[in-house]
Residue, then its C-alpha position, 0 to 999 in steps of 0.5 A: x202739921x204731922x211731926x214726922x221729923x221729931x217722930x222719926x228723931x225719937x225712933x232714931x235715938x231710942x232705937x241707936x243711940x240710947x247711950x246718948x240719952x242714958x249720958x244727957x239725963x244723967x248730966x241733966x241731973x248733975x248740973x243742979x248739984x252744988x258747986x264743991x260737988x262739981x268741983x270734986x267730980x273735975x278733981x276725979x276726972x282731971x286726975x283720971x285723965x292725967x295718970x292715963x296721960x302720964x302712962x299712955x303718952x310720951x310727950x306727958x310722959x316726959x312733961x310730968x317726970x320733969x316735974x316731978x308730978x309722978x308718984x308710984x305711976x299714978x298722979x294724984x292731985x289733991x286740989x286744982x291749984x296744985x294742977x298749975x304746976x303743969x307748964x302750958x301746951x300751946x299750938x307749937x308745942x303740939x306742932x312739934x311733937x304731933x304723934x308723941x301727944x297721941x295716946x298709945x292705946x288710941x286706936x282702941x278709942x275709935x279716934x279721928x283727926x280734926x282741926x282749929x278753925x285758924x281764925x286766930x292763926x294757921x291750923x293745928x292738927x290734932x286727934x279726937x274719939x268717940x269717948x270725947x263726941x259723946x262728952x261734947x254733944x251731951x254738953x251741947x245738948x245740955x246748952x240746948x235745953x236752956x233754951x228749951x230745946x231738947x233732942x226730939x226737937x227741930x232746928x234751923x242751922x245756918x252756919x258757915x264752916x265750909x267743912x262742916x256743910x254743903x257746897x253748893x246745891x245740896x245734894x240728896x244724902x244732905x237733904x236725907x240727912x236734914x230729914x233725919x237729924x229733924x233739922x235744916x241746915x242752910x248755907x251762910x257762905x251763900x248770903x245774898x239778898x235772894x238768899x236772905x229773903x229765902x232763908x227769912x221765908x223758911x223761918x217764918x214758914x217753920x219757926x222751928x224749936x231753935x235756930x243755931x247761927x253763927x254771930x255775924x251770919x244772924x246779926x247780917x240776916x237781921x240787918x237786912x230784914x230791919x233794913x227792908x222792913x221784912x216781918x219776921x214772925x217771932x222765933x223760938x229761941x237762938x243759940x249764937x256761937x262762933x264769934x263775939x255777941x257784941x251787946x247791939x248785935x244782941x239787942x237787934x237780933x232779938x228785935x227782929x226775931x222776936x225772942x231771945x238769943x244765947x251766947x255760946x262758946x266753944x272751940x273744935x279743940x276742945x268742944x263745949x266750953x261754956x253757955x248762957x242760959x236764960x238769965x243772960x249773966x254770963x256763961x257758965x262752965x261746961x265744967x264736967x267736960x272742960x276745965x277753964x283757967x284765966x291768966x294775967x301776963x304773968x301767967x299767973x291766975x286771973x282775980x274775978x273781974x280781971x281779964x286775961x288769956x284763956x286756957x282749957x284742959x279736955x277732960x274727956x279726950x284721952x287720946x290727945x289731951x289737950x292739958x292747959x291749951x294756950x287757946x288764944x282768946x281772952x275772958x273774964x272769970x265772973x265771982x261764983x255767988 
Protein backbone atom coordinates (compact mmCIF):
# COMPACT_ATOMS: atom_id res chain seq x y z
CA UNK A 1 0.00 0.00 0.00
CA UNK A 2 1.21 3.65 -0.97
CA UNK A 3 2.08 5.28 2.51
CA UNK A 4 0.57 8.74 1.64
CA UNK A 5 -0.14 9.38 5.30
CA UNK A 6 3.54 8.86 6.47
CA UNK A 7 4.78 10.92 3.31
CA UNK A 8 2.57 13.61 3.90
CA UNK A 9 3.61 13.19 7.95
CA UNK A 10 7.29 14.11 6.53
CA UNK A 11 6.26 16.90 4.41
CA UNK A 12 4.12 18.58 7.18
CA UNK A 13 6.89 18.26 9.74
CA UNK A 14 9.99 19.12 7.40
CA UNK A 15 8.31 21.90 5.86
CA UNK A 16 6.34 23.62 9.32
CA UNK A 17 7.48 22.19 12.33
CA UNK A 18 11.37 21.46 11.87
CA UNK A 19 11.90 23.23 15.33
CA UNK A 20 10.14 19.97 16.77
CA UNK A 21 12.31 18.03 15.14
CA UNK A 22 15.67 20.16 15.80
CA UNK A 23 14.26 19.97 19.86
CA UNK A 24 13.22 15.56 19.50
CA UNK A 25 16.97 14.64 17.90
CA UNK A 26 18.41 16.77 20.37
CA UNK A 27 16.59 14.95 23.40
CA UNK A 28 17.31 11.80 21.45
CA UNK A 29 20.81 12.31 22.10
CA UNK A 30 20.65 13.66 25.95
CA UNK A 31 18.81 10.75 27.07
CA UNK A 32 21.94 8.64 26.83
CA UNK A 33 24.11 10.90 28.87
CA UNK A 34 24.82 10.08 32.32
CA UNK A 35 23.12 10.50 35.00
CA UNK A 36 24.97 13.52 37.26
CA UNK A 37 24.91 14.87 33.63
CA UNK A 38 21.30 14.92 33.70
CA UNK A 39 21.08 16.02 36.94
CA UNK A 40 23.09 19.39 36.47
CA UNK A 41 21.18 20.13 33.42
CA UNK A 42 17.56 19.80 35.97
CA UNK A 43 19.72 21.83 38.43
CA UNK A 44 20.17 24.80 35.53
CA UNK A 45 16.75 24.50 34.62
CA UNK A 46 15.16 24.42 37.90
CA UNK A 47 17.15 27.54 38.82
CA UNK A 48 16.05 29.46 35.40
CA UNK A 49 12.63 28.64 36.08
CA UNK A 50 12.64 29.80 39.64
CA UNK A 51 14.35 33.10 39.34
CA UNK A 52 11.84 33.85 36.43
CA UNK A 53 9.26 32.93 38.98
CA UNK A 54 10.39 35.04 41.67
CA UNK A 55 10.85 38.10 39.11
CA UNK A 56 7.74 37.72 37.05
CA UNK A 57 5.01 36.10 39.55
CA UNK A 58 3.38 37.74 42.68
CA UNK A 59 2.46 34.59 44.11
CA UNK A 60 6.25 33.32 44.09
CA UNK A 61 7.16 36.48 44.45
CA UNK A 62 5.87 36.44 47.85
CA UNK A 63 6.50 32.58 48.53
CA UNK A 64 10.29 33.06 48.19
CA UNK A 65 10.93 36.44 49.98
CA UNK A 66 9.16 34.53 53.09
CA UNK A 67 11.56 32.17 52.80
CA UNK A 68 14.30 33.92 52.39
CA UNK A 69 15.20 31.96 48.97
CA UNK A 70 16.08 35.43 47.22
CA UNK A 71 19.64 36.88 46.79
CA UNK A 72 20.33 40.07 44.60
CA UNK A 73 17.06 38.98 42.45
CA UNK A 74 17.98 35.91 41.32
CA UNK A 75 17.76 32.13 43.10
CA UNK A 76 20.57 30.24 42.77
CA UNK A 77 20.21 26.67 44.17
CA UNK A 78 23.38 24.68 44.59
CA UNK A 79 21.64 21.12 44.96
CA UNK A 80 18.12 19.67 44.46
CA UNK A 81 17.95 19.27 48.35
CA UNK A 82 18.01 22.51 49.11
CA UNK A 83 14.99 23.18 46.48
CA UNK A 84 12.64 21.37 49.47
CA UNK A 85 12.95 24.12 51.39
CA UNK A 86 10.18 25.59 49.00
CA UNK A 87 6.41 24.87 50.91
CA UNK A 88 4.04 22.55 48.35
CA UNK A 89 1.54 24.18 46.07
CA UNK A 90 -1.71 22.07 46.12
CA UNK A 91 -4.84 22.69 43.98
CA UNK A 92 -6.45 25.13 46.63
CA UNK A 93 -3.54 27.12 46.67
CA UNK A 94 -3.71 27.51 42.94
CA UNK A 95 -7.81 28.14 43.58
CA UNK A 96 -7.00 30.81 45.69
CA UNK A 97 -4.66 32.79 44.26
CA UNK A 98 -5.70 32.05 40.23
CA UNK A 99 -4.16 34.96 38.48
CA UNK A 100 -1.43 35.84 40.99
CA UNK A 101 0.23 32.55 39.68
CA UNK A 102 0.14 33.84 35.99
CA UNK A 103 3.35 35.26 34.88
CA UNK A 104 3.46 38.87 33.98
CA UNK A 105 5.14 38.50 30.81
CA UNK A 106 2.70 35.73 29.55
CA UNK A 107 1.11 36.95 27.14
CA UNK A 108 4.39 37.16 25.25
CA UNK A 109 4.48 32.98 25.63
CA UNK A 110 1.59 32.23 23.44
CA UNK A 111 -0.13 30.85 26.42
CA UNK A 112 -3.59 28.74 26.79
CA UNK A 113 -5.88 27.65 29.39
CA UNK A 114 -6.11 23.93 30.34
CA UNK A 115 -7.30 21.88 33.09
CA UNK A 116 -7.06 18.64 35.55
CA UNK A 117 -9.05 15.91 34.34
CA UNK A 118 -10.87 15.69 38.02
CA UNK A 119 -10.50 12.22 38.29
CA UNK A 120 -9.00 12.60 41.82
CA UNK A 121 -11.27 15.42 42.79
CA UNK A 122 -12.93 18.87 41.05
CA UNK A 123 -10.79 20.51 38.37
CA UNK A 124 -8.31 23.03 38.50
CA UNK A 125 -7.61 25.80 36.03
CA UNK A 126 -4.56 26.75 35.11
CA UNK A 127 -2.34 28.26 32.15
CA UNK A 128 0.11 26.88 29.76
CA UNK A 129 2.32 27.99 26.44
CA UNK A 130 3.89 27.24 23.51
CA UNK A 131 7.52 26.78 25.29
CA UNK A 132 5.98 24.04 27.60
CA UNK A 133 3.90 21.79 24.23
CA UNK A 134 7.12 21.96 22.50
CA UNK A 135 8.87 20.60 25.87
CA UNK A 136 5.94 17.95 26.43
CA UNK A 137 5.50 16.63 23.00
CA UNK A 138 9.36 16.07 22.53
CA UNK A 139 9.14 14.06 25.57
CA UNK A 140 6.12 12.26 24.47
CA UNK A 141 7.86 11.45 21.25
CA UNK A 142 10.53 10.41 23.05
CA UNK A 143 8.20 7.66 25.21
CA UNK A 144 7.36 6.76 21.55
CA UNK A 145 10.49 5.91 20.07
CA UNK A 146 10.88 3.22 22.75
CA UNK A 147 8.69 1.48 21.52
CA UNK A 148 9.84 2.04 18.03
CA UNK A 149 7.91 4.44 16.91
CA UNK A 150 8.96 7.75 15.44
CA UNK A 151 6.96 10.63 14.07
CA UNK A 152 6.72 9.80 10.51
CA UNK A 153 4.77 6.69 11.65
CA UNK A 154 1.10 5.84 11.83
CA UNK A 155 -1.08 5.31 14.84
CA UNK A 156 -4.32 4.03 16.13
CA UNK A 157 -5.75 6.25 19.09
CA UNK A 158 -8.52 5.03 21.16
CA UNK A 159 -9.13 7.34 24.03
CA UNK A 160 -11.78 8.54 26.10
CA UNK A 161 -11.28 12.51 27.03
CA UNK A 162 -14.43 13.87 25.89
CA UNK A 163 -12.50 17.10 25.11
CA UNK A 164 -9.91 15.62 23.54
CA UNK A 165 -11.89 13.81 20.57
CA UNK A 166 -15.24 13.66 18.63
CA UNK A 167 -18.76 13.56 19.67
CA UNK A 168 -20.38 11.54 17.73
CA UNK A 169 -20.07 10.73 14.10
CA UNK A 170 -16.73 12.52 13.15
CA UNK A 171 -17.01 15.12 11.45
CA UNK A 172 -15.01 15.84 7.84
CA UNK A 173 -12.29 18.59 9.46
CA UNK A 174 -11.60 15.35 12.07
CA UNK A 175 -11.21 12.72 9.64
CA UNK A 176 -8.96 15.63 7.56
CA UNK A 177 -7.23 15.88 10.48
CA UNK A 178 -6.81 11.73 11.02
CA UNK A 179 -5.26 11.87 7.42
CA UNK A 180 -2.89 14.69 8.43
CA UNK A 181 -1.44 13.86 11.73
CA UNK A 182 -0.90 9.81 9.93
CA UNK A 183 -3.23 8.66 12.75
CA UNK A 184 -6.84 7.48 13.40
CA UNK A 185 -8.47 8.28 16.29
CA UNK A 186 -11.32 6.21 17.37
CA UNK A 187 -13.92 6.76 20.27
CA UNK A 188 -13.66 4.88 23.44
CA UNK A 189 -16.63 6.72 25.09
CA UNK A 190 -18.39 4.41 22.23
CA UNK A 191 -17.63 1.03 23.19
CA UNK A 192 -20.35 -1.55 22.38
CA UNK A 193 -19.79 -5.04 21.02
CA UNK A 194 -20.80 -3.39 17.22
CA UNK A 195 -18.18 -0.87 18.16
CA UNK A 196 -15.56 -3.21 19.51
CA UNK A 197 -15.82 -5.62 16.53
CA UNK A 198 -15.20 -2.53 14.36
CA UNK A 199 -12.36 -1.21 16.06
CA UNK A 200 -10.53 -5.05 16.18
CA UNK A 201 -11.28 -5.00 12.51
CA UNK A 202 -9.22 -1.55 11.61
CA UNK A 203 -6.70 -2.87 13.67
CA UNK A 204 -6.06 -6.18 11.96
CA UNK A 205 -6.84 -4.31 8.83
CA UNK A 206 -3.96 -1.71 9.42
CA UNK A 207 -1.71 -2.81 12.30
CA UNK A 208 -0.56 0.22 12.50
CA UNK A 209 3.49 1.31 13.94
CA UNK A 210 1.75 1.91 17.40
CA UNK A 211 -1.58 1.89 19.08
CA UNK A 212 -2.09 4.74 21.95
CA UNK A 213 -5.36 3.74 24.65
CA UNK A 214 -6.25 4.19 27.56
CA UNK A 215 -5.81 1.36 30.26
CA UNK A 216 -9.25 0.34 30.90
CA UNK A 217 -10.24 1.04 27.11
CA UNK A 218 -7.66 -1.86 25.94
CA UNK A 219 -7.60 -4.12 28.55
CA UNK A 220 -11.93 -3.81 27.89
CA UNK A 221 -11.22 -4.56 23.89
CA UNK A 222 -9.15 -7.14 24.94
CA UNK A 223 -11.59 -9.07 27.23
CA UNK A 224 -14.09 -9.14 24.35
CA UNK A 225 -11.82 -10.41 21.96
CA UNK A 226 -10.52 -13.24 24.50
CA UNK A 227 -14.12 -13.86 25.23
CA UNK A 228 -15.44 -14.25 21.72
CA UNK A 229 -12.44 -15.84 20.46
CA UNK A 230 -11.60 -13.09 17.82
CA UNK A 231 -8.26 -13.41 16.25
CA UNK A 232 -6.63 -10.36 16.59
CA UNK A 233 -3.40 -10.27 14.39
CA UNK A 234 -0.30 -9.57 16.33
CA UNK A 235 0.32 -5.72 16.93
CA UNK A 236 3.29 -3.53 16.66
CA UNK A 237 3.40 -1.84 19.87
CA UNK A 238 1.00 -0.41 22.72
CA UNK A 239 1.44 2.47 24.63
CA UNK A 240 -0.84 2.78 27.97
CA UNK A 241 -1.34 5.79 29.62
CA UNK A 242 -4.34 7.48 31.77
CA UNK A 243 -5.01 5.04 34.59
CA UNK A 244 -2.94 1.94 36.45
CA UNK A 245 -1.54 -1.16 34.29
CA UNK A 246 -2.36 -3.63 37.01
CA UNK A 247 -0.07 -6.80 36.13
CA UNK A 248 -3.27 -9.22 34.47
CA UNK A 249 -4.29 -6.42 32.56
CA UNK A 250 -0.92 -6.29 31.14
CA UNK A 251 -0.32 -9.96 30.44
CA UNK A 252 -4.06 -10.22 28.81
CA UNK A 253 -3.57 -7.38 26.71
CA UNK A 254 -0.14 -8.31 25.32
CA UNK A 255 -1.75 -12.10 24.73
CA UNK A 256 -4.61 -11.11 22.55
CA UNK A 257 -2.68 -8.24 20.76
CA UNK A 258 0.52 -10.22 20.10
CA UNK A 259 3.02 -7.80 21.50
CA UNK A 260 4.14 -5.72 23.95
CA UNK A 261 2.63 -2.89 26.15
CA UNK A 262 4.22 0.35 27.58
CA UNK A 263 3.00 1.76 30.85
CA UNK A 264 3.10 5.82 30.68
CA UNK A 265 2.40 8.43 33.12
CA UNK A 266 1.42 11.69 32.50
CA UNK A 267 -0.93 14.26 33.65
CA UNK A 268 -2.62 17.51 31.93
CA UNK A 269 -0.77 19.61 34.59
CA UNK A 270 1.91 18.74 33.97
CA UNK A 271 2.47 16.51 30.60
CA UNK A 272 5.04 13.87 30.45
CA UNK A 273 5.97 12.53 33.59
CA UNK A 274 7.64 9.42 33.04
CA UNK A 275 7.93 6.02 30.85
CA UNK A 276 8.76 2.43 30.51
CA UNK A 277 10.77 1.37 27.90
CA UNK A 278 11.39 -2.18 26.68
CA UNK A 279 12.73 -3.58 29.60
CA UNK A 280 9.76 -3.26 31.26
CA UNK A 281 11.41 -2.18 34.84
CA UNK A 282 9.87 0.52 35.69
CA UNK A 283 9.28 4.28 34.38
CA UNK A 284 11.88 6.38 33.89
CA UNK A 285 11.73 10.08 34.59
CA UNK A 286 11.17 12.66 32.02
CA UNK A 287 13.70 14.47 34.00
CA UNK A 288 14.41 17.45 31.32
CA UNK A 289 10.99 18.18 31.26
CA UNK A 290 9.63 17.21 35.01
CA UNK A 291 11.01 17.36 38.09
CA UNK A 292 9.81 14.18 40.57
CA UNK A 293 9.88 13.93 44.31
CA UNK A 294 8.18 11.17 46.49
CA UNK A 295 7.02 11.89 50.20
CA UNK A 296 6.12 10.20 53.32
CA UNK A 297 3.42 11.36 55.65
CA UNK A 298 5.81 13.50 57.24
CA UNK A 299 6.45 15.05 54.21
CA UNK A 300 9.53 14.29 54.03
CA UNK A 301 11.48 12.65 51.09
CA UNK A 302 10.63 8.93 50.37
CA UNK A 303 13.68 6.11 50.65
CA UNK A 304 14.02 4.05 47.38
CA UNK A 305 11.69 1.37 47.84
CA UNK A 306 9.24 3.22 50.12
CA UNK A 307 5.81 4.62 48.93
CA UNK A 308 4.62 7.64 49.12
CA UNK A 309 2.81 11.05 47.47
CA UNK A 310 4.06 12.28 44.40
CA UNK A 311 4.90 15.63 43.76
CA UNK A 312 5.93 17.39 40.34
CA UNK A 313 7.71 20.77 39.20
CA UNK A 314 7.15 21.67 35.30
CA UNK A 315 10.36 22.99 34.43
CA UNK A 316 9.35 24.18 30.91
CA UNK A 317 6.26 26.08 31.89
CA UNK A 318 6.86 29.80 32.67
CA UNK A 319 3.78 31.17 32.57
CA UNK A 320 2.05 29.33 35.57
CA UNK A 321 4.66 27.08 37.11
CA UNK A 322 3.51 24.41 38.78
CA UNK A 323 6.58 24.29 41.76
CA UNK A 324 6.19 21.28 43.96
CA UNK A 325 2.37 20.14 42.77
CA UNK A 326 0.89 18.06 45.50
CA UNK A 327 -0.60 15.94 42.39
CA UNK A 328 -2.57 13.67 44.21
CA UNK A 329 -1.13 10.24 43.40
CA UNK A 330 1.11 7.72 44.87
CA UNK A 331 4.55 6.14 43.69
CA UNK A 332 7.63 4.51 44.58
CA UNK A 333 11.12 5.83 43.53
CA UNK A 334 13.05 2.64 42.51
CA UNK A 335 17.29 2.89 43.63
CA UNK A 336 19.31 4.21 40.35
CA UNK A 337 21.71 1.34 39.35
Amino acid sequence: MFPFGKILSYLRLNLKNRTFLKNYRQLKVNQYRSLPWQQEQQLQKLNQLLTHAYQNIPYYHDLFNQIGLAKENQIQLESIEAFQAIPFLTKTSIRREKERMHATDMASRNPYQNSSGGSTGEPVTFMQDAQYAMSNRIHTHLAYSWRGYEPYDDMVIIWGAERDIFKGKKSLKEKLFDIYYNRLVLNSFSMSEADMEQYIQILNRKRPKLIKGYVQSMYELANYANKHRIKVRPQQAIHLAAGTLYEPMRILIEKIFGTQTYNYYGSREVGSIASECKAQDGLHIMMEHTLVEVINEADQPCQPGEQGEIVVTTLSNYSMPLIRYRIGDVGILKKYE
